[in-house]
One Martini backbone bead per residue (centre of mass of N, CA, C, O) as a GRO file, in nm:
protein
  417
    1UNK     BB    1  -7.614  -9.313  11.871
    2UNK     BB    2  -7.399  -9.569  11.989
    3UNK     BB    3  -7.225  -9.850  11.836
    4UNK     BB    4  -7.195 -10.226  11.868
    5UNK     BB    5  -7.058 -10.482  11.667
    6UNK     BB    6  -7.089 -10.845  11.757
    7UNK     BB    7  -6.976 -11.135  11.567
    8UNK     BB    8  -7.042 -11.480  11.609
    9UNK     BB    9  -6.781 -11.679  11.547
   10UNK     BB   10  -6.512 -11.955  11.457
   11UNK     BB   11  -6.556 -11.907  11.147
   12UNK     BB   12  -6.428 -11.627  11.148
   13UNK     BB   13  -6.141 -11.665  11.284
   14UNK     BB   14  -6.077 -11.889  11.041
   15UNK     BB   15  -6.184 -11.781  10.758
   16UNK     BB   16  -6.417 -11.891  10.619
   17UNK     BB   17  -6.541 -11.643  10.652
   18UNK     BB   18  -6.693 -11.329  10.606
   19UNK     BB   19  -6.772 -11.030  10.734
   20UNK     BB   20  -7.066 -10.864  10.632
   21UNK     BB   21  -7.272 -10.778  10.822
   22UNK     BB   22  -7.086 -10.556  10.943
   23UNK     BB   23  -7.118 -10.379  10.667
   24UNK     BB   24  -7.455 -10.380  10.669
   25UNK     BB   25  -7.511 -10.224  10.915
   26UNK     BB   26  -7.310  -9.983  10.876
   27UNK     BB   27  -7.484  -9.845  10.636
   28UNK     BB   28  -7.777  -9.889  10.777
   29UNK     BB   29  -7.702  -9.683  11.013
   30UNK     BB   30  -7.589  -9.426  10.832
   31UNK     BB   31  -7.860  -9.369  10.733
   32UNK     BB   32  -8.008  -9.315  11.058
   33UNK     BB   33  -7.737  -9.164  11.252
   34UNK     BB   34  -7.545  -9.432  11.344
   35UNK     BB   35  -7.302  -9.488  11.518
   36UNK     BB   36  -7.000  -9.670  11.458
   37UNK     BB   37  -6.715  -9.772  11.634
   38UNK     BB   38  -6.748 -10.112  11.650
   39UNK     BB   39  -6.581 -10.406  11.596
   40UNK     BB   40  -6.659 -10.750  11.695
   41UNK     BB   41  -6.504 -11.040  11.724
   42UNK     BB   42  -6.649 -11.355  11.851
   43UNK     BB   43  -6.622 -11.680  11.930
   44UNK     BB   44  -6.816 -11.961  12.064
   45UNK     BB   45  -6.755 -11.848  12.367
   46UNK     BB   46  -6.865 -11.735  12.699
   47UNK     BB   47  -6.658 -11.597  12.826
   48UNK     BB   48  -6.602 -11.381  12.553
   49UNK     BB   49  -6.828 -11.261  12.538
   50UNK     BB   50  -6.892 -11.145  12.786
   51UNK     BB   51  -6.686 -10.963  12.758
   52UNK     BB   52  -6.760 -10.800  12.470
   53UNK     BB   53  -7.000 -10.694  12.635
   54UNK     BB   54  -6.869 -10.519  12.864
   55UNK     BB   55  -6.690 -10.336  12.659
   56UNK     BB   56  -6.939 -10.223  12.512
   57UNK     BB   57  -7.091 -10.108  12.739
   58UNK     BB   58  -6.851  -9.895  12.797
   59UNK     BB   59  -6.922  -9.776  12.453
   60UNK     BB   60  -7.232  -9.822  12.419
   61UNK     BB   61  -7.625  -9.806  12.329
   62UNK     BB   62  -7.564 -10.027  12.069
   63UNK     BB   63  -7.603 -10.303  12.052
   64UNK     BB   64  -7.499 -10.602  11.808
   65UNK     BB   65  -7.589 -10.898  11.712
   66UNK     BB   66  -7.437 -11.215  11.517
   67UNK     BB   67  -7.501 -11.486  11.588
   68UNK     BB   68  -7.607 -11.784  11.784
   69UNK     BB   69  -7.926 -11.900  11.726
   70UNK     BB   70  -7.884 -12.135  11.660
   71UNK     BB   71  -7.916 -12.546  11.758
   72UNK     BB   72  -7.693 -12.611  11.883
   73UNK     BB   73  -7.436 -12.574  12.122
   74UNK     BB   74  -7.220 -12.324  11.973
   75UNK     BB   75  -7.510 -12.173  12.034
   76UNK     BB   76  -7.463 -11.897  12.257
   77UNK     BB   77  -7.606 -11.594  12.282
   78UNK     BB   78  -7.858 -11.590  12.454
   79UNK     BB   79  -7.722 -11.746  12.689
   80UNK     BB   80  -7.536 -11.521  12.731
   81UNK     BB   81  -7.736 -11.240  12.750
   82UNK     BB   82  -7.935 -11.386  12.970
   83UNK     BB   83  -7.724 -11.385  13.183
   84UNK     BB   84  -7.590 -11.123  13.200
   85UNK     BB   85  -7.913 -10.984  13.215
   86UNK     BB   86  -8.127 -11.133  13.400
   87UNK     BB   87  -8.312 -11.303  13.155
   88UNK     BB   88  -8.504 -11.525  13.041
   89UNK     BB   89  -8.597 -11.773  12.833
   90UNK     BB   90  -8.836 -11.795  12.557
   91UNK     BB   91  -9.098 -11.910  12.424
   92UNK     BB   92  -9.174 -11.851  12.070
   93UNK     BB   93  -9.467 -11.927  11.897
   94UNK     BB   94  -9.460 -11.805  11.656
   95UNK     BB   95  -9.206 -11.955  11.586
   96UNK     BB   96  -9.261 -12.233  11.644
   97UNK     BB   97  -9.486 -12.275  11.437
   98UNK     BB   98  -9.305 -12.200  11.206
   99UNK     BB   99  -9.080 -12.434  11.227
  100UNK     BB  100  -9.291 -12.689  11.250
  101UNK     BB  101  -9.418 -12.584  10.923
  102UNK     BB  102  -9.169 -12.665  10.802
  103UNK     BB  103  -9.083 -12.960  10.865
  104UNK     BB  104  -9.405 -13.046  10.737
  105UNK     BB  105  -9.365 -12.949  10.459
  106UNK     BB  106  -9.047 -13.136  10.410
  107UNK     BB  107  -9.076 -13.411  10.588
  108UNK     BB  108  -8.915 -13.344  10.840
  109UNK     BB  109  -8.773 -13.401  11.119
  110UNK     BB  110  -8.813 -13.200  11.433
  111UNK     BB  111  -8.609 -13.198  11.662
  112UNK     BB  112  -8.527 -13.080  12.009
  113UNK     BB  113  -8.328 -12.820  11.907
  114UNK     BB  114  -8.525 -12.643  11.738
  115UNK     BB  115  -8.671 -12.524  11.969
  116UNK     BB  116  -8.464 -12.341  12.023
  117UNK     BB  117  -8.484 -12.109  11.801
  118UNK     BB  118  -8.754 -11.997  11.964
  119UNK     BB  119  -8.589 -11.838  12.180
  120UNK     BB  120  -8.665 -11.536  12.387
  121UNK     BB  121  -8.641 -11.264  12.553
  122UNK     BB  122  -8.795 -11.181  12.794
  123UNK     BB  123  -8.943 -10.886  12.677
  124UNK     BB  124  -8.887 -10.905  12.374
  125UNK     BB  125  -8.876 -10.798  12.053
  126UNK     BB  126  -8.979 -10.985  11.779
  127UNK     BB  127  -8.827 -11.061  11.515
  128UNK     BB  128  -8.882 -11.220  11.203
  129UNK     BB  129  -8.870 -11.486  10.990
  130UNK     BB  130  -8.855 -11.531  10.703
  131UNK     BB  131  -8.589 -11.702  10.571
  132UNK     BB  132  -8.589 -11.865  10.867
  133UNK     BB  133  -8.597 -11.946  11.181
  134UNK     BB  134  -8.451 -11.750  11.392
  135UNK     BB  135  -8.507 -11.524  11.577
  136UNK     BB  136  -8.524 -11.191  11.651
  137UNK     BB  137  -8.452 -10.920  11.858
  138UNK     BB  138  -8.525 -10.634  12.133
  139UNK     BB  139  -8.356 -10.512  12.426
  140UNK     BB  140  -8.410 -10.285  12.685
  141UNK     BB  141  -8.174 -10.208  12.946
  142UNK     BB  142  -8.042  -9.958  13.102
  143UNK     BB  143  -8.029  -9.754  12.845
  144UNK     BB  144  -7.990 -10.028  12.663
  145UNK     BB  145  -7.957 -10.157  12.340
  146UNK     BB  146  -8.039 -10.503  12.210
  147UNK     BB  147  -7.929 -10.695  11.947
  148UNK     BB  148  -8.063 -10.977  11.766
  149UNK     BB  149  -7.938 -11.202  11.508
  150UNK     BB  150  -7.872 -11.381  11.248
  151UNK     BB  151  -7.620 -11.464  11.074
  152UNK     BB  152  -7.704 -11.478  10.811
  153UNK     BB  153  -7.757 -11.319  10.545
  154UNK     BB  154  -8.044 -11.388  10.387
  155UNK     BB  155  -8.157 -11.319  10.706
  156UNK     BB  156  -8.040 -11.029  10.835
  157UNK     BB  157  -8.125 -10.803  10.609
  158UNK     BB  158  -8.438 -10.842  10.572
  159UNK     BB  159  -8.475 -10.805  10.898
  160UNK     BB  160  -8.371 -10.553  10.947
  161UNK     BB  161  -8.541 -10.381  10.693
  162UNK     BB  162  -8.807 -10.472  10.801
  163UNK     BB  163  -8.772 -10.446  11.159
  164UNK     BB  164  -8.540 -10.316  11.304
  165UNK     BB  165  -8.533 -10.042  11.225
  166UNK     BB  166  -8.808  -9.976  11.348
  167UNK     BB  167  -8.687 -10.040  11.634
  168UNK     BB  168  -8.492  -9.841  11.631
  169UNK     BB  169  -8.622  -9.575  11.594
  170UNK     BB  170  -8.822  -9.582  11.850
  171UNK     BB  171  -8.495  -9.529  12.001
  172UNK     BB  172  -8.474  -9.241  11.918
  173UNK     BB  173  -8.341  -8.944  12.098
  174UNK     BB  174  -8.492  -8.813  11.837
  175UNK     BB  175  -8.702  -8.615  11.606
  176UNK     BB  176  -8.507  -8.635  11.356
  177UNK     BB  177  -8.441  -8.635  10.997
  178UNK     BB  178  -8.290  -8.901  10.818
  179UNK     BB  179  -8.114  -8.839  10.505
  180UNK     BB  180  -8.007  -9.048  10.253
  181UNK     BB  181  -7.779  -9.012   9.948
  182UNK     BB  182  -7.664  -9.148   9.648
  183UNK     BB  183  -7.382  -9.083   9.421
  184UNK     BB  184  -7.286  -9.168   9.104
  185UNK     BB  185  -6.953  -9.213   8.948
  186UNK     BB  186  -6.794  -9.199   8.608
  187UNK     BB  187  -6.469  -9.124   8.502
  188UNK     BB  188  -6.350  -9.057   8.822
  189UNK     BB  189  -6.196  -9.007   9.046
  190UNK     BB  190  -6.145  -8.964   9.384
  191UNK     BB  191  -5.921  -8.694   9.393
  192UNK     BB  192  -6.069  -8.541   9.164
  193UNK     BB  193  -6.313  -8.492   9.314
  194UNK     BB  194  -6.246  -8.376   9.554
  195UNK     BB  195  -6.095  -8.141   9.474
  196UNK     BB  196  -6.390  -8.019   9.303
  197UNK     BB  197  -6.527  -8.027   9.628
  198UNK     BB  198  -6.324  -7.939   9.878
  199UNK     BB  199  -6.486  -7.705  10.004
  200UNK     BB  200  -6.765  -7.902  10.096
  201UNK     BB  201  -6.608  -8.056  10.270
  202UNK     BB  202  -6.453  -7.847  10.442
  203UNK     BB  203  -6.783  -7.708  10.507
  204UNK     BB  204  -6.919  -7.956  10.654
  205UNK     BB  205  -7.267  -8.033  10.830
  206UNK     BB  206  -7.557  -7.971  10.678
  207UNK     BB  207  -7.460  -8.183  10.506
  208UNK     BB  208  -7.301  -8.486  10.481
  209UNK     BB  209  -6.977  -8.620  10.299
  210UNK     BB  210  -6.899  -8.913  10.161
  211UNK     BB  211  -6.657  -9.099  10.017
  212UNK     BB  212  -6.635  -9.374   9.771
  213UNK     BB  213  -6.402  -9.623   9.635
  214UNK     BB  214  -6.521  -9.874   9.353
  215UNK     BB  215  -6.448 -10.040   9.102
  216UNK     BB  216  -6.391  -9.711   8.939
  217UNK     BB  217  -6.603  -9.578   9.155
  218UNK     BB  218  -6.748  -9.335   9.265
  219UNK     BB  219  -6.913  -9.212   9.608
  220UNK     BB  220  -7.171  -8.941   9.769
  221UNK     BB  221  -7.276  -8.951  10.083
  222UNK     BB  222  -7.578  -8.779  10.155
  223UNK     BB  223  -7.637  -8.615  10.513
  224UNK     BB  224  -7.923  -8.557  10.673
  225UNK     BB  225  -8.073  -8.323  10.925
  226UNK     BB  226  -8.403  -8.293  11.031
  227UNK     BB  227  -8.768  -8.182  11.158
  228UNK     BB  228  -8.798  -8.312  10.836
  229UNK     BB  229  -8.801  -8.468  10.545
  230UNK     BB  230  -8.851  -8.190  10.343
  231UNK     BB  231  -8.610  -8.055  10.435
  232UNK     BB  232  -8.369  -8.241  10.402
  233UNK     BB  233  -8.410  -8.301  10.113
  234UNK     BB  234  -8.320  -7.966  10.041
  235UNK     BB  235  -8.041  -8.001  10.136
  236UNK     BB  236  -7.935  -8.220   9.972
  237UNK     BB  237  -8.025  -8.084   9.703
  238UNK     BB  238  -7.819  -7.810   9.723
  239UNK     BB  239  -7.548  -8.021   9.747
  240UNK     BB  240  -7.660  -8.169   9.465
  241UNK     BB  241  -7.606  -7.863   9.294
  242UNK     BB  242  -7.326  -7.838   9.334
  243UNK     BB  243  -7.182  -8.116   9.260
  244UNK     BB  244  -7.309  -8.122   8.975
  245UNK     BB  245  -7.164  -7.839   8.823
  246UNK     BB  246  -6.858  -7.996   8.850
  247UNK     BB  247  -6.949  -8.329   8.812
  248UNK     BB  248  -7.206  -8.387   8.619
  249UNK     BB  249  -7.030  -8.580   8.380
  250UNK     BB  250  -7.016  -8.829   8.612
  251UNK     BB  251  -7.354  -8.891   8.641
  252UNK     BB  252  -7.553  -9.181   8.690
  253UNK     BB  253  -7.688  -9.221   8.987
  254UNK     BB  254  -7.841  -9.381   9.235
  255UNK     BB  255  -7.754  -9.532   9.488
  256UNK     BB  256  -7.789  -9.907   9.394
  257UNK     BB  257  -7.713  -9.865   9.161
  258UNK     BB  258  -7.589  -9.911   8.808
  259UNK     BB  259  -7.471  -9.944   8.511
  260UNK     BB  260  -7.632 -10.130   8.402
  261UNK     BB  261  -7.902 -10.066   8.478
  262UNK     BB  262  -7.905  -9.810   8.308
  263UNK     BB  263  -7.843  -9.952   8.066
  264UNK     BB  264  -8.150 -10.073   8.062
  265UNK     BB  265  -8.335  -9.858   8.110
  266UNK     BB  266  -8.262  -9.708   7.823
  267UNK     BB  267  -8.350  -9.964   7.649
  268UNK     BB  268  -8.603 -10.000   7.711
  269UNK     BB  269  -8.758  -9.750   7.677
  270UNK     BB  270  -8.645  -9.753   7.351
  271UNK     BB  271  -8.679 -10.051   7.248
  272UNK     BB  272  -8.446 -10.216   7.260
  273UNK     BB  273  -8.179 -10.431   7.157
  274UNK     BB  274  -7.909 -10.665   7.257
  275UNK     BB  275  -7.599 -10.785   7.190
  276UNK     BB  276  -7.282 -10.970   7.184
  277UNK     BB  277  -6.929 -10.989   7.218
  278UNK     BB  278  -6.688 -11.185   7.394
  279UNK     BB  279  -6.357 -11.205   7.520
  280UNK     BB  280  -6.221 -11.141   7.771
  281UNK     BB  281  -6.474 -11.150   7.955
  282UNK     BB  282  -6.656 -11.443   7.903
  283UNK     BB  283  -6.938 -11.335   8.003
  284UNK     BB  284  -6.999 -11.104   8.191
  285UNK     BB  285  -7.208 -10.944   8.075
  286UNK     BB  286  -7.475 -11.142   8.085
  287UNK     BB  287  -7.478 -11.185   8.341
  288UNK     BB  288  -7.535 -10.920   8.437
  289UNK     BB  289  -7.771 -10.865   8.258
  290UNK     BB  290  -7.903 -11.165   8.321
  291UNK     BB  291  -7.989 -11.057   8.650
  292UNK     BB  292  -8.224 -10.888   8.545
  293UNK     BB  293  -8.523 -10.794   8.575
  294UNK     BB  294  -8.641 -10.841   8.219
  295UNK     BB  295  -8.406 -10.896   8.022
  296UNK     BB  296  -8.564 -11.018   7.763
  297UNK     BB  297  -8.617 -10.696   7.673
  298UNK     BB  298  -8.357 -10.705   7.529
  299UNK     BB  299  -8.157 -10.948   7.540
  300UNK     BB  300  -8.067 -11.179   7.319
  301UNK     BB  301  -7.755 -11.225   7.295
  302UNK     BB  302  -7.407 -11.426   7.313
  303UNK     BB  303  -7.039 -11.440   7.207
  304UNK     BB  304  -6.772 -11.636   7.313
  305UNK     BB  305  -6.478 -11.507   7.209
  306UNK     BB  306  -6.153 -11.617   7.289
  307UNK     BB  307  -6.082 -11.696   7.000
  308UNK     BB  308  -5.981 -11.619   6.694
  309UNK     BB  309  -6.128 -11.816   6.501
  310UNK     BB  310  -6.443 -11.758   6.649
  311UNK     BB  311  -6.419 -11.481   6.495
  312UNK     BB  312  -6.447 -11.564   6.241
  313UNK     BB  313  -6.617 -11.829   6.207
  314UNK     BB  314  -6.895 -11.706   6.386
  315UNK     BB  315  -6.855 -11.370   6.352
  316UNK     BB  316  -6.672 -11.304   6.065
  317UNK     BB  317  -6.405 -11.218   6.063
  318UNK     BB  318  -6.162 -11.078   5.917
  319UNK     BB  319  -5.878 -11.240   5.845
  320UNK     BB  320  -5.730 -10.955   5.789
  321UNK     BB  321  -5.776 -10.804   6.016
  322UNK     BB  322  -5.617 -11.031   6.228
  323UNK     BB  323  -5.374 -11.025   6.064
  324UNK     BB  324  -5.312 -10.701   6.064
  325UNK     BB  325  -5.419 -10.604   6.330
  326UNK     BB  326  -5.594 -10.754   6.542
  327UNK     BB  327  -5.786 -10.908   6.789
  328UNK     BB  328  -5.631 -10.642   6.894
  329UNK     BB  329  -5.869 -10.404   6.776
  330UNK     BB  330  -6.083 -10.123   6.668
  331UNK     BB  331  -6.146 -10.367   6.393
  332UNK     BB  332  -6.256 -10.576   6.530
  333UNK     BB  333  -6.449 -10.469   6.766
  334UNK     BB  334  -6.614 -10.374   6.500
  335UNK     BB  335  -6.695 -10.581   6.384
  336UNK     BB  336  -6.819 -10.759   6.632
  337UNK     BB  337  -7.052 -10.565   6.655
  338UNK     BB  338  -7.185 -10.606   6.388
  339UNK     BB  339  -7.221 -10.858   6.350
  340UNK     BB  340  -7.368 -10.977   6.641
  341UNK     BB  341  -7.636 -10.779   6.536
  342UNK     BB  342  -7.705 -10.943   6.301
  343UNK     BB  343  -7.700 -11.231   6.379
  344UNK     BB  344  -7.925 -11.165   6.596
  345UNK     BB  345  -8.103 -10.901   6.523
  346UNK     BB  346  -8.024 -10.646   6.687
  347UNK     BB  347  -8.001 -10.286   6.722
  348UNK     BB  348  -7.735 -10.387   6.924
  349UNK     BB  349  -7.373 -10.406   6.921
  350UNK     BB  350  -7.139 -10.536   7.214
  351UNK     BB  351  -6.774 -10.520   7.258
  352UNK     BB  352  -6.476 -10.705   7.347
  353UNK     BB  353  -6.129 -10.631   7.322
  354UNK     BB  354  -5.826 -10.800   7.521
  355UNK     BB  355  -5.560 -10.755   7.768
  356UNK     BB  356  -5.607 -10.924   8.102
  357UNK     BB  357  -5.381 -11.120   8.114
  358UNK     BB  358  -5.050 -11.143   8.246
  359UNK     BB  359  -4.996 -11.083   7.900
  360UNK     BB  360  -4.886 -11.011   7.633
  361UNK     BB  361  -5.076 -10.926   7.346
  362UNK     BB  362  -4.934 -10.874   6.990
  363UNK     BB  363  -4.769 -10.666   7.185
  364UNK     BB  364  -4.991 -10.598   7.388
  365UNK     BB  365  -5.051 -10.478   7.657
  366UNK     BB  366  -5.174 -10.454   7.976
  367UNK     BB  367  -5.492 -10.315   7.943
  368UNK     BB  368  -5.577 -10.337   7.634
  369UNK     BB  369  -5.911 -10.192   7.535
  370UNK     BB  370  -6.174 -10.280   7.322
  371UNK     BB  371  -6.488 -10.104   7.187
  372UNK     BB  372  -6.759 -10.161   7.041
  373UNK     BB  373  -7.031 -10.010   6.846
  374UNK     BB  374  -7.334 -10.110   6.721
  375UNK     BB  375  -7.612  -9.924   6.532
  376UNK     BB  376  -7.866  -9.981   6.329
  377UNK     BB  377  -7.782  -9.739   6.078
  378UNK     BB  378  -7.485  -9.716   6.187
  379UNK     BB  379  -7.149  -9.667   6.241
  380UNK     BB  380  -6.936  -9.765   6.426
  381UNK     BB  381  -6.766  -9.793   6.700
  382UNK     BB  382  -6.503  -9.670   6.923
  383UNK     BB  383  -6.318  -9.785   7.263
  384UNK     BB  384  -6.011  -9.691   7.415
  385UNK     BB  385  -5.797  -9.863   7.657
  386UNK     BB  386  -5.604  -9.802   7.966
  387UNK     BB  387  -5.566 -10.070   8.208
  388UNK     BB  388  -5.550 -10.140   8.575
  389UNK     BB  389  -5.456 -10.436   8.741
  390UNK     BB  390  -5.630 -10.685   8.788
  391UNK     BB  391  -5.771 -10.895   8.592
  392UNK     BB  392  -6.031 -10.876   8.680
  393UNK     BB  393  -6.063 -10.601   8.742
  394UNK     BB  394  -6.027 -10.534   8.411
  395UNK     BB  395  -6.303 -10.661   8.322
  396UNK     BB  396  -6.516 -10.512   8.532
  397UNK     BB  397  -6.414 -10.206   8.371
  398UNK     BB  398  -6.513 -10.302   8.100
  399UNK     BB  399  -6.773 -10.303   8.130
  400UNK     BB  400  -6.819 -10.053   8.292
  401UNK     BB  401  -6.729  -9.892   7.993
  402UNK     BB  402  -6.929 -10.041   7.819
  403UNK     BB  403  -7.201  -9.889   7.946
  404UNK     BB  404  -7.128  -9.601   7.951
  405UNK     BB  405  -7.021  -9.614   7.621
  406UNK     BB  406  -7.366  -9.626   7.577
  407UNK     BB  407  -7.490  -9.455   7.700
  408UNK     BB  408  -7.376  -9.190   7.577
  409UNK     BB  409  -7.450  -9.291   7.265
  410UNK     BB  410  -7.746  -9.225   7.325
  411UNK     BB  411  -7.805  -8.968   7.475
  412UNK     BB  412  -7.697  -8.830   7.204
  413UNK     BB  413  -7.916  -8.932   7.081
  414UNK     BB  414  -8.214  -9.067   6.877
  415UNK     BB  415  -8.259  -9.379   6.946
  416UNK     BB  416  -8.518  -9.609   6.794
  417UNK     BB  417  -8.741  -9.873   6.704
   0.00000   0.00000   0.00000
């Protein structure tokens, strides 16, 4: 089944939003084995739109339709498609009364307009809406699927996860199982990646590897096909035996996992608690490790030290340290780390501090990054890195550094609360 994504919307070629749905469509379709071969944006206008629909048929047996939903005037996506289609729209009852119980839960006037947003292709599959009002659909013409969905990501994606893709399968042309694993890893290039596994790639048929990387991190997304499950995942098991044989002392986990993620259960596991403080960082740590559910069963707190003082006098630095060291270096770190973790009485203690730009810092480069880590009843230790890139950049790997280099120093040890 070869596929192409149109987003409807003129709010998208103004630059106003990002196209994020054609990339999480994107996704989960190479997941369950649709080609995407295009991406179109067209306007608010029915007349490209019409366009754009003529175009994809021209080459796709699966379009996917993305905004023009709404209750407006230029949400015309279904007017349109159903006008191409010469299907009429109908009222579904049940998006319809659920519109209408929304309104009053809220208690608010529900306008004639938003009747609107309860149309759907006469004959189509109704997709539901949990989390907004206009439902999706699924019609299949002339052995063509269009698929239409409301524009929101948070609207988007729980309905596509929980009901398109059951509904994309069903029209499934084969009765073959695809199944999708994703590997990653840490602390190696893509290009070093690809190099040990280069044999693997060029000789790839089932599974298919695919490589990715984003910030500091590879991925390589492993596909089967077979004519079950527990074949497919057994193709993908053997080339997963093989590619962590070369390059497994870089991996940490599956799918949509994170460095945060692995490094949260292995504390949780363990029974640790930790504590932070953080320089460059600014507090980057806590928000992402506080976003976790049950954060609170490891995290107990930490401490912007962002100024020098603040080192000195909030978390006890030795002001000889940072006028001899610098409060850029490996002894400020290993000291921020072991008083933060005393200070707020944690197993645990956790520090960055670094010159995450535009300029240098004590004579030191941009990108030069000290990490502390103190475990209660052990000496401290740190990692020096030199980092390049944006500032931020440099920031977001400073952290996954630090999660990294906290993650190895426990699986090496056997530390428990």
């Amino acid at each position: 089944m070869n596929a192409e994504i149109i987003a409807v919307g003129s709010e998208l070629l103004l630059g106003q939003i990002v196209n994020t749905n054609a990339q999480f469509l994107s996704k989960q379709l190479a997941n369950i084995g649709v080609n995407v071969y295009y991406h179109t944006v067209v306007g608010d206008n029915p007349e490209r739109l019409k366009l754009a629909l003529e175009n994809a048929e021209s080459r796709a047996d699966l379009i996917i339709m993305t905004g023009g939903l709404g209750p407006t005037k230029d949400d015309l996506t279904k007017e349109t498609i159903a006008s191409h289609l010469g299907k009429p729209l109908v009222h579904d009852e049940v998006a319809l009364k659920s519109i209408e119980e929304y309104f009053q839960a809220t208690n608010r006037v529900m306008t004639e307009n938003n009747r609107k947003q309860a149309l759907v292709l006469e004959g189509s599959t109704v997709l539901p809406n949990d989390h907004g009002m206009a439902p999706g659909m699924v019609a299949t013409v002339n052995n063509r699927t269009y698929m239409l969905f409301p524009g929101p990501p948070k609207e988007l994606e729980p309905m596509f996860l929980q009901y398109g893709e059951k509904e994309l399968l069903k029209n499934q042309p084969s009765n073959d199982k695809i199944v999708s694993r994703v590997l990653r890893f840490f602390g190696i290039g893509e290009s070093t990646l690809e190099t040990e596994i280069e044999d693997l790639i060029d000789g790839q048929q089932n599974p298919t590897i695919a490589p990715l990387a984003s910030d500091g991190e590879v991925t390589l997304r492993l596909t089967a096909k077979a004519n079950n499950e527990k074949l497919a995942n057994q193709l993908i098991d053997d080339t997963e035996h093989q590619i962590l044989s070369r390059v497994g002392e870089y991996f940490y986990g599956y799918d949509s996992t994170s460095l945060m993620n692995e490094l949260f259960r292995e504390l949780d596991a363990r029974d640790l608690s930790i504590a932070c403080a953080e320089s460059l960082t600014g507090g980057l740590f806590q928000q992402e490790i506080t976003s976790i559910s049950g954060a609170g069963d490891v995290f107990k707190g930490g401490v912007v030290c962002y100024a020098t003082e603040v080192k000195n006098h909030v978390l006890k630095v030795k002001k000889e340290t940072t006028d001899t060291d610098g409060a850029v270096s490996a002894a400020c770190a290993m000291e921020l780390a072991e008083n933060v973790r005393s200070i707020i009485q944690a197993d645990i203690g956790i520090s960055f501090t670094g010159v995450a730009g535009p300029a240098k810092q004590e004579g030191k480069p941009v990108g030069m990054v000290f990490i502390g880590v103190s475990i209660k009843g052990q000496e401290p230790i740190y990692e020096q890195l030199q980092l390049a890139g944006t500032r931020e950049g440099i920031r977001i790997r400073t952290i996954k550094h630090g999660c990294h280099f906290l993650l190895n120093t426990l699986k090496g040890s056997q530390v428990r609360n």
